[in-house]
C-alpha positions in Angstrom: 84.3 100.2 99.3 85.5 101.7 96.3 87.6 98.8 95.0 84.4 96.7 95.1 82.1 98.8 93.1 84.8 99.5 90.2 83.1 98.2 86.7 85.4 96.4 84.0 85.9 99.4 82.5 87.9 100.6 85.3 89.3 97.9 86.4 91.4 98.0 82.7 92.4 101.4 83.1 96.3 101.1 84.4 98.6 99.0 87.0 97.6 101.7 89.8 94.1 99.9 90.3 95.6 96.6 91.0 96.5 97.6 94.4 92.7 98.2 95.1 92.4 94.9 95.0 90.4 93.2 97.3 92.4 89.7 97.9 94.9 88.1 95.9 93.9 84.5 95.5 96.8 81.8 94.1 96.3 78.9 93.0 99.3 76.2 93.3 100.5 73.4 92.0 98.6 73.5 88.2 101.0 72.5 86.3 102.4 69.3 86.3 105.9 69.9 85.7 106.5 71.9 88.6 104.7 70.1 90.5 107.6 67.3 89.9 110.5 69.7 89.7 109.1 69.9 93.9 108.3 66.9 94.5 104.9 67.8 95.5 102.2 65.6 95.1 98.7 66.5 92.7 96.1 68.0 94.0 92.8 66.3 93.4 91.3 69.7 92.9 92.3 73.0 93.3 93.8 74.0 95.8 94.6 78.2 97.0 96.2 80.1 99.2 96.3 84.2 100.2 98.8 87.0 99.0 98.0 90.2 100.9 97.4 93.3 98.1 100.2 95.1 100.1 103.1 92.5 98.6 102.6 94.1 95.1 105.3 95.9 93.0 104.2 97.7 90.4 106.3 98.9 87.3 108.5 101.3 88.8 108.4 101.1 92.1 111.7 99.3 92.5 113.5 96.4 93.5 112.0 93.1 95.1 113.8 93.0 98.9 115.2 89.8 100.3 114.2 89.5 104.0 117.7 88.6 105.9 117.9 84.7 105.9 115.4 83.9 103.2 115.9 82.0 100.3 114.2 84.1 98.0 112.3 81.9 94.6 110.5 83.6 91.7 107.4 81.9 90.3 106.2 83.5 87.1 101.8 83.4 86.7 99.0 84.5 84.3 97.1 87.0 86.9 93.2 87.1 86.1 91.9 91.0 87.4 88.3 90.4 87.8 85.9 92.1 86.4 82.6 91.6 88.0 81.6 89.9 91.4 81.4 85.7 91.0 79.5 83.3 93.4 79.2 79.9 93.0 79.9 79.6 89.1 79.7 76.2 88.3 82.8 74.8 87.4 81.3 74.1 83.0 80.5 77.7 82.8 83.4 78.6 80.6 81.6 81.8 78.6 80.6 82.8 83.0 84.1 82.6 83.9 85.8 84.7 81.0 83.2 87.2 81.6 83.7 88.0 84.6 87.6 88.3 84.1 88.0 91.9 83.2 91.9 92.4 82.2 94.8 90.3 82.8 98.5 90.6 84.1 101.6 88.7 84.2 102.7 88.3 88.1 105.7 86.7 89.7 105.0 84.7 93.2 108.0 85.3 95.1 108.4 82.8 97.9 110.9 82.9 101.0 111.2 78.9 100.4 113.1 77.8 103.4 110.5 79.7 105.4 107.7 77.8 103.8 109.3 74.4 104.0 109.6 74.8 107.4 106.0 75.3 107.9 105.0 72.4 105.5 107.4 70.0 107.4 105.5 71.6 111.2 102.1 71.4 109.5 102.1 75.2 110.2 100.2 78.3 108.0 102.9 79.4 105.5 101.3 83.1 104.8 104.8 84.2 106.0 106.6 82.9 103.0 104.2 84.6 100.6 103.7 87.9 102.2 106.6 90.1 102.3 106.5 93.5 100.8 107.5 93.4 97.3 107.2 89.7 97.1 104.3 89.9 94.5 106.0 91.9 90.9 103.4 93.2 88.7 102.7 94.2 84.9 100.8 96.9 83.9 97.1 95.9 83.0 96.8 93.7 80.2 93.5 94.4 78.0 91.2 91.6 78.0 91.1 92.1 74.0 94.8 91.9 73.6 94.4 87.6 74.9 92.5 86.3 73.1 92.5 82.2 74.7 93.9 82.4 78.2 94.3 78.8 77.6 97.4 79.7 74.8 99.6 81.8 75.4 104.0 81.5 76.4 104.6 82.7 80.4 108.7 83.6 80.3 111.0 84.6 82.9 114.8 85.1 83.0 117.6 85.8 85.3 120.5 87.8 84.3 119.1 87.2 81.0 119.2 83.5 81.1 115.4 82.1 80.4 114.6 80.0 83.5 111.2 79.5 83.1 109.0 78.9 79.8 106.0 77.4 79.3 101.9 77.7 77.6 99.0 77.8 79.7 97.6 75.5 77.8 99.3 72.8 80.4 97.6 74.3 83.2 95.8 70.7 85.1 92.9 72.9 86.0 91.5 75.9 83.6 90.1 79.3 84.2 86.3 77.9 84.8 87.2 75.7 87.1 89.5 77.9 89.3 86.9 80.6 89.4 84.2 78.0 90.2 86.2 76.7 92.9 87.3 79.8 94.5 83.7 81.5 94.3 82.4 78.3 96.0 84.1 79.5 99.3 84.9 83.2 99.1 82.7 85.9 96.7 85.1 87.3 94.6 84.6 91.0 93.4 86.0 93.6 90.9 89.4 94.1 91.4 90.3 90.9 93.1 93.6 89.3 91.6 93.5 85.5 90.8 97.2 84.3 90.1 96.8 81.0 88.1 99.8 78.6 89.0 104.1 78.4 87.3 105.6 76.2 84.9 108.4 74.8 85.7 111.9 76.0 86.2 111.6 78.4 89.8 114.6 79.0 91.8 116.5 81.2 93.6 117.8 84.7 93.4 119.9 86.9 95.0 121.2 91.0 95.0 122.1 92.4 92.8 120.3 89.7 90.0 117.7 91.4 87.7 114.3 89.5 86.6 112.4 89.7 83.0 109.4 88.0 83.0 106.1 88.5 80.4 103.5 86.5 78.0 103.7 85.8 74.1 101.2 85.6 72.6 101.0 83.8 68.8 105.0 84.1 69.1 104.9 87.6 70.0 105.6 89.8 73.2 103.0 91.6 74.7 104.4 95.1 75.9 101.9 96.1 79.0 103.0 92.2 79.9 106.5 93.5 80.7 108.3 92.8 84.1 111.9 94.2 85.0 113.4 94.6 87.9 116.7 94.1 90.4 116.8 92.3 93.6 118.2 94.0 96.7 118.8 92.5 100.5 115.8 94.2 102.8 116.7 96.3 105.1 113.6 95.1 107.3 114.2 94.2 111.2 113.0 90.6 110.1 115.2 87.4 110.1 114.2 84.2 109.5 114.4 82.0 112.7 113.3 78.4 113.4 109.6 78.5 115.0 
């Protein structure tokens, strides 16, 4: 496939390419706060889950749909767009992992949260509550020169312009290196695949007609292919959450 043979270069070259992506692996709960705001408890290691490519929304595509029912939570991330295929990196190899990220992005998680507490409580796969279509916001490609340490820089998000989330990197429980070894331990990853790294604290819920900023400082100042705008509207999909 194409998507697998792109080189860093490519894989820089603008938001389009994202949705090439192979898989969209996301890590959760790795950061501590939000694990507490929860009340979930700490993973002993990492721990991931699957968004399908097809739940992306790209700069410009419009607004992020509410499926009827839903209670609808925004979770803003640090997105590593990998740059070269990773297999079993060990988990010190911190020069390995940064190499093989080739750009990054800012990404919000959205999560239908009633649909995947219901699951949790049933011990049943909650996919569902990640996978809608438009429930993974994008920024355009952020150059891999413009971060210099993943590790520090400022995730933001508001609503309505009110700042609900805010918080550095640098609190994330487990680092780049150890996420990619983790991950690469049980499925290759390849060019193009997204890696969302885990949200501060401060998710909750929207509804229509609320618009969403989210983006990264970096040393105190906003990075503009970071940026992330958009409304909320009420899907006009036949789905409806139902007890299962």
């Amino acid at each position: 496939m194409f998507g697998l043979r792109r080189t860093m270069a490519t894989v820089a070259t603008g938001a389009s390419t994202l949705k090439q992506a192979g898989k969209v692996v996301c890590i959760g709960r790795n950061y501590a706060d939000h694990i507490t705001e929860l009340k979930n408890m700490k993973p002993k290691q990492p721990f991931f889950f699957l968004k399908p490519p097809s739940s992306m929304l790209l700069p410009g595509e419009g607004a992020c749909l509410r499926p009827k029912g839903v209670s609808l939570h925004y979770e803003v991330e640090l997105a590593l767009v990998i740059g070269k295929r990773i297999q079993n990196l060990k988990p010190d190899d911190q020069q390995g992992a940064i190499d093989a990220v080739g750009a990054y992005a800012i990404a919000i998680d959205m999560t239908a949260r009633n649909v995947q507490d219901e699951a949790k409580k049933k011990g049943l796969p909650w996919d569902i509550a990640k996978g809608f279509d438009t429930f993974l916001p994008m920024s355009n490609v952020i150059p891999k020169t413009a971060i210099a340490d993943p590790h520090n820089i400022e995730l933001f998000l508001s609503v309505n312009g009110e700042t609900k989330q805010q918080g550095s990197t640098g609190l994330m429980i487990y680092r780049i290196p150890r996420i990619l070894s983790d991950i690469s331990r049980v499925m290759t990853l390849h060019p193009g695949d997204v890696v969302l790294t885990g949200t501060p604290a401060g998710v909750g819920a929207v509804t229509p007609g609320d618009i969403l900023r989210a983006g990264v400082r970096v040393d105190g100042k906003e990075l503009e292919q970071g940026k992330i705008e958009f409304g909320v509207e009420e899907s006009t999909s036949a789905y409806e959450f139902a007890e299962t």
